[in-house]
C-alpha positions in Angstrom: 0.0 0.0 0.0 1.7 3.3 -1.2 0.5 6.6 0.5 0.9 10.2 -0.4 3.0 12.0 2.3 1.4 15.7 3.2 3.3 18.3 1.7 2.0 22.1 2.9 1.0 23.9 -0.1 1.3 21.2 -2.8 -0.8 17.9 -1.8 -3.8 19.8 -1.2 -7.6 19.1 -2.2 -7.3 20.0 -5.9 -3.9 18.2 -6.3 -5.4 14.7 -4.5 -8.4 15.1 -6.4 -6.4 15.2 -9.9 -3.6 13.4 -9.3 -5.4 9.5 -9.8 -6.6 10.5 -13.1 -3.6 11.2 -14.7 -1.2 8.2 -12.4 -1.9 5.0 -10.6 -0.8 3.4 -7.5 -1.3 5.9 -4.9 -4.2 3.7 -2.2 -4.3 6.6 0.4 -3.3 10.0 1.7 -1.9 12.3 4.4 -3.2 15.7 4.2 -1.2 19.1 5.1 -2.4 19.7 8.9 -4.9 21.5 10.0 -3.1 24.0 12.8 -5.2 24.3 16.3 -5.3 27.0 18.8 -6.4 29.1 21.0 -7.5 31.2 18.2 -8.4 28.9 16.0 -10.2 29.7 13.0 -13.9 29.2 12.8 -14.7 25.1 12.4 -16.3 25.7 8.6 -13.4 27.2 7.5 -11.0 24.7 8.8 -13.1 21.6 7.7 -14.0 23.5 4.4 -11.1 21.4 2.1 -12.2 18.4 4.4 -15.6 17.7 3.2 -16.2 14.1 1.7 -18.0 15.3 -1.2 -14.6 18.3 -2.1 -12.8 15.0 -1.8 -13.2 12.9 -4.5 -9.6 11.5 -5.7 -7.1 9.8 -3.6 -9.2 8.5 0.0 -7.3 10.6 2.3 -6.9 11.3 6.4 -6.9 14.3 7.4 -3.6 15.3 9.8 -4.0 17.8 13.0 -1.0 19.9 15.1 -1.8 20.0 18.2 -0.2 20.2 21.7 -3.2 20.7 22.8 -6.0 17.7 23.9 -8.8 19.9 24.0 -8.3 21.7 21.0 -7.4 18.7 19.0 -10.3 16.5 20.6 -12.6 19.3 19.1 -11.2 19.2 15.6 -11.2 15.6 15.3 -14.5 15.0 16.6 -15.6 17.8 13.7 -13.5 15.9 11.4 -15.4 12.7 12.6 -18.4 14.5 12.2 -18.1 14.9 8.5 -17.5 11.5 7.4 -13.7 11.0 8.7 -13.2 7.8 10.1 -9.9 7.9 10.7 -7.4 11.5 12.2 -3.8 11.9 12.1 -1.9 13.5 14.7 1.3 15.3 13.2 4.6 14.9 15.6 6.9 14.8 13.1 6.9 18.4 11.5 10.6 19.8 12.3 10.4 23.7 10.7 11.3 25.6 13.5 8.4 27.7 14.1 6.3 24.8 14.7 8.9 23.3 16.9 9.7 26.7 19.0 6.4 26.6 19.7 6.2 22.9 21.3 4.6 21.0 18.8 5.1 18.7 15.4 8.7 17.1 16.1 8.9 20.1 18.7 7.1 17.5 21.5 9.4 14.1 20.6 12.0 14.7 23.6 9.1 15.1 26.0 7.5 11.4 26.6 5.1 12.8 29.3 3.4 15.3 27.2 3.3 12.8 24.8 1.6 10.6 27.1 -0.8 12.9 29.0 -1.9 14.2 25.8 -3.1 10.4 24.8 -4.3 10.1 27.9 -6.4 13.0 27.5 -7.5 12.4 23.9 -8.0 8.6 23.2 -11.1 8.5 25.2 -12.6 11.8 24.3 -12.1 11.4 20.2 -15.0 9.8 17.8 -12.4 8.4 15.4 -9.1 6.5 15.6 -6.1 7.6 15.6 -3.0 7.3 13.4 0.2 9.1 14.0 3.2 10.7 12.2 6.4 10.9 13.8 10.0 11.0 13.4 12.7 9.0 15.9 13.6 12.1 17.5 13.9 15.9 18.0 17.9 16.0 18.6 19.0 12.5 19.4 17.3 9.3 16.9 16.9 7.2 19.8 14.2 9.3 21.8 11.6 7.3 20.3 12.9 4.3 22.3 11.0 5.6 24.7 7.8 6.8 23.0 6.9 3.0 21.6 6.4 2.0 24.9 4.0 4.9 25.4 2.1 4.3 22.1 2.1 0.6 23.0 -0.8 1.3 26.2 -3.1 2.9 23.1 -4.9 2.1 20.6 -3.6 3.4 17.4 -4.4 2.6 14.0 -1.0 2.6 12.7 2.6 4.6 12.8 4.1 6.5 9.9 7.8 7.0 11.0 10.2 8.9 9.0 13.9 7.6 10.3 15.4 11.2 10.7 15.5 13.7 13.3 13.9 16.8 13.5 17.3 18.9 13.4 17.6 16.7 10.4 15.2 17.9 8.6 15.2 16.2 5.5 19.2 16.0 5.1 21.4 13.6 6.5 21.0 10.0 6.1 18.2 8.1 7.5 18.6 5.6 10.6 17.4 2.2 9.3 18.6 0.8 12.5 16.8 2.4 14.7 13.7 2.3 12.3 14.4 -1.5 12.7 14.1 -1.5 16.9 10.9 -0.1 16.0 9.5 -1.8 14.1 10.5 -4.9 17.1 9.1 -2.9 19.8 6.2 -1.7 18.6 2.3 -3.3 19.1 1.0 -1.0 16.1 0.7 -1.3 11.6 4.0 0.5 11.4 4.0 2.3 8.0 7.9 3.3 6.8 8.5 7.0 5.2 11.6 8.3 4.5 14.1 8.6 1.2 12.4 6.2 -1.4 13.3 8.2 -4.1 13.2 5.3 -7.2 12.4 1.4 -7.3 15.2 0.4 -6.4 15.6 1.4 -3.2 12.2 0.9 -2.4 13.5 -2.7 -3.5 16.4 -2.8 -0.8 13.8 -1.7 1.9 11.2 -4.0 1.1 14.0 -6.3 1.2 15.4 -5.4 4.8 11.8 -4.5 6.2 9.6 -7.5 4.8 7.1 -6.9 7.5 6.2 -3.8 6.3 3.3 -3.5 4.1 2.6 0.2 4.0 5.0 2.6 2.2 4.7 6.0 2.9 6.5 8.2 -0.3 6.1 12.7 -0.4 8.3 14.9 -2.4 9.8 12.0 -4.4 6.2 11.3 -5.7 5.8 14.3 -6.4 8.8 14.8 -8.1 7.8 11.5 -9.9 4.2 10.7 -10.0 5.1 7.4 -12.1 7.1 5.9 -9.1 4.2 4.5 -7.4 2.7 3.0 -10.5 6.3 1.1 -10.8 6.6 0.1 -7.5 2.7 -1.4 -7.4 2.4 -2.5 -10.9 6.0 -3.3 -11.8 4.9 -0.7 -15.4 7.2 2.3 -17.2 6.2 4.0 -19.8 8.1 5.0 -22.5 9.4 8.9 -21.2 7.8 11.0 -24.2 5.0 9.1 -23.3 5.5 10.0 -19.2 6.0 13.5 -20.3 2.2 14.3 -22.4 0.8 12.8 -19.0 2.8 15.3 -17.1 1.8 17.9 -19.2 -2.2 17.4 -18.9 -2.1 17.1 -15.6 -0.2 20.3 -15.2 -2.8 21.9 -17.3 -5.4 20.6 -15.6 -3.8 21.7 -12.3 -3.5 25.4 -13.8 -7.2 25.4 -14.9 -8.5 24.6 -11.4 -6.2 26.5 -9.3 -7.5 29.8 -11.9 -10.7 28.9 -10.6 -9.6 29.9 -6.7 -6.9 31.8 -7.0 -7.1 35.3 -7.7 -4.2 37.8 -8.6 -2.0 37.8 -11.4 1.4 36.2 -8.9 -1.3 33.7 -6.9 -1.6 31.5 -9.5 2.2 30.9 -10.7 3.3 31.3 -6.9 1.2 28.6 -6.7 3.0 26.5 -9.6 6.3 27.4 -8.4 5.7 25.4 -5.6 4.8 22.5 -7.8 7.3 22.3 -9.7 10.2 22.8 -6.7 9.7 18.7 -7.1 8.2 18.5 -10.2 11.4 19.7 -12.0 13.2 16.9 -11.2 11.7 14.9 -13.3 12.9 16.5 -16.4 16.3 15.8 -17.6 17.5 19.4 -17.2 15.3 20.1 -14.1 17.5 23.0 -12.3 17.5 25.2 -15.4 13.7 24.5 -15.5 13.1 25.5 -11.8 15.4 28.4 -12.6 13.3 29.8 -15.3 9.9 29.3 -13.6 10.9 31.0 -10.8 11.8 34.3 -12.6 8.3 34.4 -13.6 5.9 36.8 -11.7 2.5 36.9 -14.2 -0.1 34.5 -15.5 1.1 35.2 -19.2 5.0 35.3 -18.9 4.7 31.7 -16.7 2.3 30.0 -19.2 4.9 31.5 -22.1 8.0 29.5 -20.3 6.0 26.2 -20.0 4.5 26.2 -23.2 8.3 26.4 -24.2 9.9 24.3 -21.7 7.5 21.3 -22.8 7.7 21.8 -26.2 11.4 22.0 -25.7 11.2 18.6 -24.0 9.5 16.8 -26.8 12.1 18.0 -29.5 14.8 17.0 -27.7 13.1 13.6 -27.6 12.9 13.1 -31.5 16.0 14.0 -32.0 
């Protein structure tokens, strides 16, 4: 089972909803989380991208950041609510505003908070619980002590990602310690983390053959063929791969027009896109490098219309 990592301001609604027509292989998603607080904004607005019937592409789980039981009980019970069977409670986001302010991977060196805030919420929440985390904050073997913790609940399942917060997405990953675990733990453990082609999704399956559930994020995004290989064993031909890439991204454009607004809200919002999207192509950095000096509807649809076209010569050639 292959699952679409949240990325904040790429794997939203619109993206989910288009990205199984165009690619296969993808069973499930994470979506970006929902923040929670004090001042929270009103419950439509934060459920507005979460309702079943704005949902209708890859089945997805919505993701809360919380340090907070109360506040998170209320937005999960919401969630429930509208037809979510199924939360997921982000302790693995290692930005640094998020973890300044105690939460995401910001609460991994703390088992207590940890464990009053499941204390707190597994009784009072409608639906069950899944959670994202990474081994650590500072040091990969903090979550040593946090399986233990998990083990007394519940849970539906565990996505880990092998890396520390400080990491943050450099560094190698800690297969090792992913490895005590995946021993230790009571829960579905779902592995996320650097499988960035078939092969090594190959040499984890390999080492991890208890695993089932693969979680992949910016290297799906960056190839949205990979899961489709890894499930179906398939590859297209790449001029093929590349008229796929090129509807979807026009399809994309069309409904992001329809709710953006702005001449700069539209290709800010493709920029973002194609940050992973660019690797794809063959000369990918001097791709990125010419989107991004784009600032107007016009000028950006003017570069891709030439970058793609650009692609498919150099293809025949």
């Amino acid at each position: 089972m292959i699952y679409l990592a949240p990325l904040q301001g790429v794997t939203d609604r619109i993206y989910r909803n288009l990205f199984p027509v165009y690619f296969k292989g993808v069973d499930i998603a994470i979506a970006p989380f929902l923040s929670t607080s004090k001042k929270m904004k009103s419950m439509n607005n934060l459920l507005r991208e979460h309702y079943p019937d704005q949902n209708t592409g890859i089945p997805t789980i919505p993701q809360i950041m919380s340090s907070q039981p109360e506040d998170f009980t209320r937005l999960a019970n919401a969630l429930y609510d509208i037809g979510h069977g199924t939360v997921n409670w982000n302790i693995g986001c290692p930005f640094s505003m998020v973890v300044k302010k105690g939460r995401g991977a910001g609460m991994l060196c703390y088992p207590d908070r940890i464990e009053s805030f499941l204390e707190k919420t597994m009784p009072a929440i409608k639906p069950k619980l899944s959670i994202k985390l990474r081994i650590g904050l500072k040091y990969p073997d903090e979550v040593l002590q946090l399986i233990p913790i998990f083990n007394r609940f519940p849970l539906e399942e565990l996505i880990i990602h092998p890396r520390t917060g400080e990491q943050m997405y450099g560094g190698e990953v800690d297969l090792d310690i992913f490895a005590q675990c995946l021993n230790l733990s009571k829960h579905t453990v779902v592995y996320n983390g650097d499988i960035d082609s078939f092969e090594k999704f190959e040499m984890l399956s390999k080492r991890f053959g208890s695993i089932k559930r693969w979680m992949i994020g910016r290297s799906l995004i960056g190839n949205p063929f990979l899961a489709e290989k890894i499930n179906f064993h398939t590859e297209k031909p790449y001029a093929e791969k590349i008229k796929i890439i090129r509807a979807f991204h026009d399809h994309l454009f069309d409904e992001y027009l329809k709710v953006l607004s702005g001449p700069s809200h539209i290709t800010n919002k493709m920029k973002e896109i194609w940050t992973f999207m660019g690797g794809f192509f063959e000369n990918g950095d001097k791709i990125r490098k010419k989107i991004n000096k784009t600032h107007h509807r016009d000028n950006y649809i003017d570069v891709v219309n030439k970058v793609f076209l650009e692609t498919q010569v150099s293809e025949t050639q």
